[in-house]
C-alpha positions in Angstrom: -26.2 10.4 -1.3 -25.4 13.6 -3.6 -22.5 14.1 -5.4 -20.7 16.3 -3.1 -21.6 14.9 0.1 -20.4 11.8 -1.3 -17.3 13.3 -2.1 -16.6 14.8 1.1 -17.2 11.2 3.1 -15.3 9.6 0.9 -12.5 11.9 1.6 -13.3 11.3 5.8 -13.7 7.2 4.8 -9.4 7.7 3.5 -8.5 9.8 6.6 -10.4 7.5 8.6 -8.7 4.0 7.0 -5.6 6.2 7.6 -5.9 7.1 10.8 -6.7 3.5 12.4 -3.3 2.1 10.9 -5.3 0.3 8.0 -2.9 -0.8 5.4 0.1 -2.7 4.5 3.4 -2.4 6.2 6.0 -1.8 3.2 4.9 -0.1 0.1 4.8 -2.3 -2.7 7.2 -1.2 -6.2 4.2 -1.7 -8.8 1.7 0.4 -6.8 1.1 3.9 -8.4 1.9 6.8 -6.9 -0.6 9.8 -6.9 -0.5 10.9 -10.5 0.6 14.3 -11.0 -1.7 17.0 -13.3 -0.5 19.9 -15.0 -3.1 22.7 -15.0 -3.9 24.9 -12.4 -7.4 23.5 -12.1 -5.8 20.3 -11.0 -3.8 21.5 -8.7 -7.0 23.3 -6.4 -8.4 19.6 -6.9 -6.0 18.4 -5.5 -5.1 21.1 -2.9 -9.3 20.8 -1.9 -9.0 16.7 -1.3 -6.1 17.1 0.1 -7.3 19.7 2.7 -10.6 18.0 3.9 -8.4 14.4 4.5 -6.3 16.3 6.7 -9.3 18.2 8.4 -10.7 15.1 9.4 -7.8 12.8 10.4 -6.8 16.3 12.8 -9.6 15.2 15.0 -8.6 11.6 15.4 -5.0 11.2 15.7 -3.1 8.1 15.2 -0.9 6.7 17.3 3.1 7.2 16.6 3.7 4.8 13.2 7.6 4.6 11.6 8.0 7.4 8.8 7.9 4.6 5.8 4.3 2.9 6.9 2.9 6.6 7.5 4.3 7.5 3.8 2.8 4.9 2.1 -0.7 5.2 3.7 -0.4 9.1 3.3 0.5 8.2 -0.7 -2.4 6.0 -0.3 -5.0 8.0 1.2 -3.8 11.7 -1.6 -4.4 9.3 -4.2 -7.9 8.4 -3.5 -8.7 11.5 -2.2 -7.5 12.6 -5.4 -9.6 10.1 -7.2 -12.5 11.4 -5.4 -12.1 15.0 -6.0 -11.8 14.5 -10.0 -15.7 13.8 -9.4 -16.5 17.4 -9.3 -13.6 19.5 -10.1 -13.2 20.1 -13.7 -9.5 18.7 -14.3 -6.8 18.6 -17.4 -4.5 15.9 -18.0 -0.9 16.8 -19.4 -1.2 16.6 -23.3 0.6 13.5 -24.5 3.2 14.6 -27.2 2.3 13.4 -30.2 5.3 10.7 -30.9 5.8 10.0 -34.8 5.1 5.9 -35.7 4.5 4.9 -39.0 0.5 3.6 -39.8 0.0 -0.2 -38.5 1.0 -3.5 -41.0 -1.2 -4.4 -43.2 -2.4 -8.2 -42.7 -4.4 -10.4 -44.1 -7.6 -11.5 -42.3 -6.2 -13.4 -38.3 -6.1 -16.7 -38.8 -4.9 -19.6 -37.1 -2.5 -19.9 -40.4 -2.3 -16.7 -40.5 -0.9 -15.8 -36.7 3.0 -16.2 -37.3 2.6 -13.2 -40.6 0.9 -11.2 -38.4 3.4 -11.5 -35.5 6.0 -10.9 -37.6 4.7 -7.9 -39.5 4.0 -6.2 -35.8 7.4 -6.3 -34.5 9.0 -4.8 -37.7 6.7 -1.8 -37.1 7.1 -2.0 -33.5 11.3 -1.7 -34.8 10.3 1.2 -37.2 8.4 2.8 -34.4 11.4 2.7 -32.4 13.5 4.6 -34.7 10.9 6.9 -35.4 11.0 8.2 -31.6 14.5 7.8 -31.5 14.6 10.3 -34.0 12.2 12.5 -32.5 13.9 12.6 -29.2 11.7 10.4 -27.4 14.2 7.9 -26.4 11.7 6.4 -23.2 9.4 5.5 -26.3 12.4 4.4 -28.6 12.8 2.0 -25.5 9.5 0.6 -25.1 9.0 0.0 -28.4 12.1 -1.8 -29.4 11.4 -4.3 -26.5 8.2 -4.8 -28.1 9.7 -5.7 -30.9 12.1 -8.3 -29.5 11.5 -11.9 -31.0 9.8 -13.6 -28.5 6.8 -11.0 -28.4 3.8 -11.8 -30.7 1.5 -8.6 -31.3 -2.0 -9.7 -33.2 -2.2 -5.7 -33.6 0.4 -2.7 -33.0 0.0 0.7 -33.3 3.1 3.2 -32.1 0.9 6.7 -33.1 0.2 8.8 -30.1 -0.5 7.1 -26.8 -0.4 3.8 -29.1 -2.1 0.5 -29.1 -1.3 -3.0 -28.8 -2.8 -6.7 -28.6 -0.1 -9.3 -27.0 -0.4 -12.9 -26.8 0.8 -15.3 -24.5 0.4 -19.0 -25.3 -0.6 -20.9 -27.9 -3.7 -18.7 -29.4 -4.9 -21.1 -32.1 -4.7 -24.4 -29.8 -5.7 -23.1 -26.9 -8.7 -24.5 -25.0 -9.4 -21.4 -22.4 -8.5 -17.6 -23.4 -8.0 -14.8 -21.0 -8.4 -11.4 -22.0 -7.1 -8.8 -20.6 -8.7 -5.1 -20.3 -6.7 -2.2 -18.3 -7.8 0.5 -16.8 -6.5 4.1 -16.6 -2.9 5.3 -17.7 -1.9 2.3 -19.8 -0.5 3.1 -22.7 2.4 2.5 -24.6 4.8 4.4 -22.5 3.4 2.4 -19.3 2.9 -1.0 -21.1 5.1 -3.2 -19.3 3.5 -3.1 -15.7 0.2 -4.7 -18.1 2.9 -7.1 -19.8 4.0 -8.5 -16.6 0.2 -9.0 -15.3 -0.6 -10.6 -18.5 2.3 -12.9 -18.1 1.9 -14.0 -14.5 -1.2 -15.0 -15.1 -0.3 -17.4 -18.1 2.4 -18.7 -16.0 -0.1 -19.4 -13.3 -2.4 -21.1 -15.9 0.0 -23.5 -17.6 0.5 -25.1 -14.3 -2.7 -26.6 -14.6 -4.2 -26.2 -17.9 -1.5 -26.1 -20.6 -3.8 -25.3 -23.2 -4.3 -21.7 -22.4 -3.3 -18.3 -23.7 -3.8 -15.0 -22.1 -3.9 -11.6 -24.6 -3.2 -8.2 -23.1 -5.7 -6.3 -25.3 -4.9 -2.4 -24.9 -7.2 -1.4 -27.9 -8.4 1.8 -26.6 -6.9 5.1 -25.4 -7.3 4.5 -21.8 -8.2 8.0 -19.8 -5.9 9.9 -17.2 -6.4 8.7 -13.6 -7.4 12.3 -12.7 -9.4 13.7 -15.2 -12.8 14.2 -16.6 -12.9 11.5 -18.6 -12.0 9.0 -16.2 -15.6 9.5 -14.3 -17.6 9.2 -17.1 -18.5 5.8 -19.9 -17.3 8.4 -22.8 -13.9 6.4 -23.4 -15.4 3.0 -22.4 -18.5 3.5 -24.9 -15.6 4.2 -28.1 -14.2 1.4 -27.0 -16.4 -1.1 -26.9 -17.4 -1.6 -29.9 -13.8 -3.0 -31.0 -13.5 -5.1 -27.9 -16.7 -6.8 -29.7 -15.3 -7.1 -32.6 -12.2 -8.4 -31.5 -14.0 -11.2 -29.3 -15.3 -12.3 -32.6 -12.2 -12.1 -34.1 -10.9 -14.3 -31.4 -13.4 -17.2 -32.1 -12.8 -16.8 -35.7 -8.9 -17.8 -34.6 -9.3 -20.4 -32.0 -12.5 -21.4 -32.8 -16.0 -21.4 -31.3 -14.9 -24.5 -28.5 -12.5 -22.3 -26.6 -13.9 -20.4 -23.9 -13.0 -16.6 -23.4 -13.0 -14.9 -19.9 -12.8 -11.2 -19.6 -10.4 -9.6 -17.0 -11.5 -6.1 -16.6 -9.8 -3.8 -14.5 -10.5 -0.3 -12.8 -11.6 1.6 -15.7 -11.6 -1.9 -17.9 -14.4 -2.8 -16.2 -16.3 -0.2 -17.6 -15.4 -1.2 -20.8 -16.5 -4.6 -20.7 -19.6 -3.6 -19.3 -20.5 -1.4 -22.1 -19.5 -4.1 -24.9 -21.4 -7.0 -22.2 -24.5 -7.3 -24.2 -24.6 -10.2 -26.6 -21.0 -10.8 -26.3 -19.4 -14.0 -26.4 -17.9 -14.9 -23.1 -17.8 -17.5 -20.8 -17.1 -14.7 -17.2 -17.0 -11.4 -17.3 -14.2 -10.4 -14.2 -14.6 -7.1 -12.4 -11.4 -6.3 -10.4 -11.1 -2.8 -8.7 -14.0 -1.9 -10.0 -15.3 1.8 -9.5 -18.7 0.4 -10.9 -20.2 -0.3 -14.3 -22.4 2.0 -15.1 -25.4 -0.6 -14.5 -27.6 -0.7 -11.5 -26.6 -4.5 -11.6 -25.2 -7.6 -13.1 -28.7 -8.7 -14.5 -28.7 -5.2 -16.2 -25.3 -5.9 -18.3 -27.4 -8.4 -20.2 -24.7 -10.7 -20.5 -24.9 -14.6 -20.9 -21.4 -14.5 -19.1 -20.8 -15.4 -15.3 -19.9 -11.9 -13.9 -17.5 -12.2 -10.9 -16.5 -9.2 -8.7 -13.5 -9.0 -6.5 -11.7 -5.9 -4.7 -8.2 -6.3 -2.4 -8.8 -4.8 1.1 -6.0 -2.6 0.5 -7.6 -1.2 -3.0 -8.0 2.7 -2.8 -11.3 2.4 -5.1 -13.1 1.5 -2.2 -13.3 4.9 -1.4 -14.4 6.5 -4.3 -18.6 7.0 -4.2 -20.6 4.4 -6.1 -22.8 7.3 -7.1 -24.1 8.4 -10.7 -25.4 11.6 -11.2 -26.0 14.3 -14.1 -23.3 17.3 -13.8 -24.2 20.3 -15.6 -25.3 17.7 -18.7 -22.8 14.7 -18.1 -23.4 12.0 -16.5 -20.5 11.0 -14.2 -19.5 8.1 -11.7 -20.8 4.5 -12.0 -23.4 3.8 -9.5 -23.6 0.5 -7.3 -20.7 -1.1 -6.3 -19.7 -4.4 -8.2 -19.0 -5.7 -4.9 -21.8 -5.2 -2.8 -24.7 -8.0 -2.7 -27.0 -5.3 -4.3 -25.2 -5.5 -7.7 -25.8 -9.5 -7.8 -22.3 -10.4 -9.3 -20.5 -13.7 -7.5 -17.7 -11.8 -5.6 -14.5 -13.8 -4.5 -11.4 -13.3 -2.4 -8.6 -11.1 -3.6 -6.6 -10.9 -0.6 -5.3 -7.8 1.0 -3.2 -6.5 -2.0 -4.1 -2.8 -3.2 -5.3 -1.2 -7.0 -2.5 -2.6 -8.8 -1.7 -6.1 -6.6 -4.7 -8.4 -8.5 -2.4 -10.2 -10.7 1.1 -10.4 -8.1 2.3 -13.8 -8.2 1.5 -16.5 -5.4 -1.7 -14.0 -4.6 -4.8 -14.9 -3.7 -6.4 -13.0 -6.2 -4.2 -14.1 -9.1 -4.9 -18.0 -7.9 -8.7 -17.3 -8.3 -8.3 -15.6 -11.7 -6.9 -18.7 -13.0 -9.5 -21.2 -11.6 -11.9 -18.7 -13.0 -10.4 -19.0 -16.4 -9.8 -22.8 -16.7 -13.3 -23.2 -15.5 -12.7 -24.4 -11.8 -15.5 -22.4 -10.4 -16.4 -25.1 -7.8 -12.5 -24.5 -6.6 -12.5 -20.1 -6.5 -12.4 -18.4 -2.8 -15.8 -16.7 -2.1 -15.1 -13.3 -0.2 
């Protein structure tokens, strides 16, 4: 399928889910709504998607629906449609202020002995960072980063500059016998950190009812791209980062030692950064969750000693986006074969019918398989 015709069936497959009623009933609170762009370019992008959903759901009305169901699948449908037209339409995300934070601690080499320095060093720059943008003017960012520095919040890494960086953990790190990692996808950032907080934390909460000798680490150690922009339909971003995923895996061992077993948690865009740092890395499953693809024809091709599992709610706008990969005027953008799909090879397992953000909502069925994943209860995870 080219590019463009991909593009526009994509935009018929979300007018199409629309029109048949698919979708949930209420809108849930931590779903995102369609991101708004500030150039002009954006705006035809959007004004183009936009226009060919409603061109094809013209000729296939649905029957009469209450306002707050049609609103949510409407949000639902704009915001793939708008996923799908970044694609092909040159976009620019709004410039992120640059926020004054003073330069990250210096620590001494993580240790086990070393943890409780470095936790402590992070939250008084996370408190310096805080006055810094209250300072500046910035008082969301003041906010953000003074709960991040509250005492019960243990940073291996903190960096308030820009759109900032940050590596949380959750647990015991240095007893723990099974690690999650956590890698998010587009928009996550400093200013939008506590929707990742609260995944990473249901999901240790889910884990210490069975295996109390487990820690979860929300690793936001790259500048993750815009949801509609150029750089969120192409590896550049995943390939910088990495690299430092890699280096931090090893960095983990180093901590917890080499018995511990590490599981990867990738999502959306995350799971193109895993699969860029997959070769030769040191991880017991690799987890693909929303994924828009990898960049590899298949799971054999991440060349990965890892188990690589696949999942994808039923209510998860990314389904609609192409699994195509094609050169663009010298770029290579989208991410070929769908993780999902039997010709990609990874071991795919239920994750209900919760939408892009839903994969770590407590008491889901996603969220119960992540955990049996983690803890290394493979024999007990729900095969889609």
């Amino acid at each position: 399928m080219g590019l463009a015709t991909g593009v526009r069936a994509a935009a018929s497959r979300v007018a199409a889910r629309v029109g048949r009623g698919g979708g949930r009933a209420e809108p849930r609170r931590d779903e995102p709504s369609p991101p708004r762009t500030s150039s002009a370019s954006s705006v035809g992008a959007a004004v183009s998607a936009s226009a060919s959903v409603s061109a094809v759901s013209a000729s296939a009305p649905a029957p009469a629906r209450p306002p707050h169901r049609r609103a949510h699948r409407w949000r639902r449908a704009t915001l793939a449609a708008l996923i799908t037209g970044a694609v092909v339409f040159p976009l620019s995300a709004a410039s992120h202020a640059e926020i004054p934070a003073p330069a990250p601690a210096t620590l001494a080499p993580l240790t086990a002995p070393t943890l409780d320095e470095a936790y402590s060093a992070n939250r008084a720059n996370a408190a310096e960072a805080s006055r810094m943008a209250a300072a500046h003017g910035d008082d969301a960012r003041a906010a953000a980063d003074r709960a991040l520095a509250a005492p019960s919040r243990h940073f291996l890494h903190f960096d308030g500059r820009g759109s900032g960086r940050a590596t949380e953990v959750f647990g015991d790190l240095a007893h723990a016998d099974h690690i999650a990692v956590l890698v998010p996808g587009s928009d996550t950032s400093l200013d939008t950190y506590d929707r990742f907080h609260r995944a990473a934390a249901a999901l240790h909460e889910q884990l210490t009812r069975t295996g109390p000798r487990t820690a979860v680490i929300a690793w936001l150690g790259y500048e993750t791209p815009a949801t509609i922009s150029p750089t969120v339909t192409t590896t550049g971003r995943a390939d910088q980062a990495a690299p430092h995923l890699r280096g931090f895996l090893r960095q983990l061992h180093a901590i917890a030692g080499r018995q511990a077993t590490v599981s990867l948690l990738c999502h959306s865009y995350g799971s193109i950064v895993c699969a860029r740092a997959a070769t030769g890395l040191d991880a017991t499953d690799l987890v693909l969750l929303g994924s828009p693809g990898t960049g590899a024809d298949d799971a054999a091709a991440l060349h990965t000693r890892a188990r690589v599992w696949a999942a994808r709610g039923s209510d998860d706008w990314v389904a609609e986006v192409p699994h195509v990969r094609t050169n663009l005027f010298g770029i290579t953008v989208g991410f070929g074969t769908d993780p999902v799909s039997p010709a990609f090879g990874a071991q795919v397992f239920a994750a209900g019918d919760g939408g892009h953000s839903d994969y770590f909502t407590p008491g889901s069925v996603s969220l119960t398989n992540l955990a049996r994943i983690v803890l290394g209860h493979t024999s007990e995870v729900t095969r889609a």
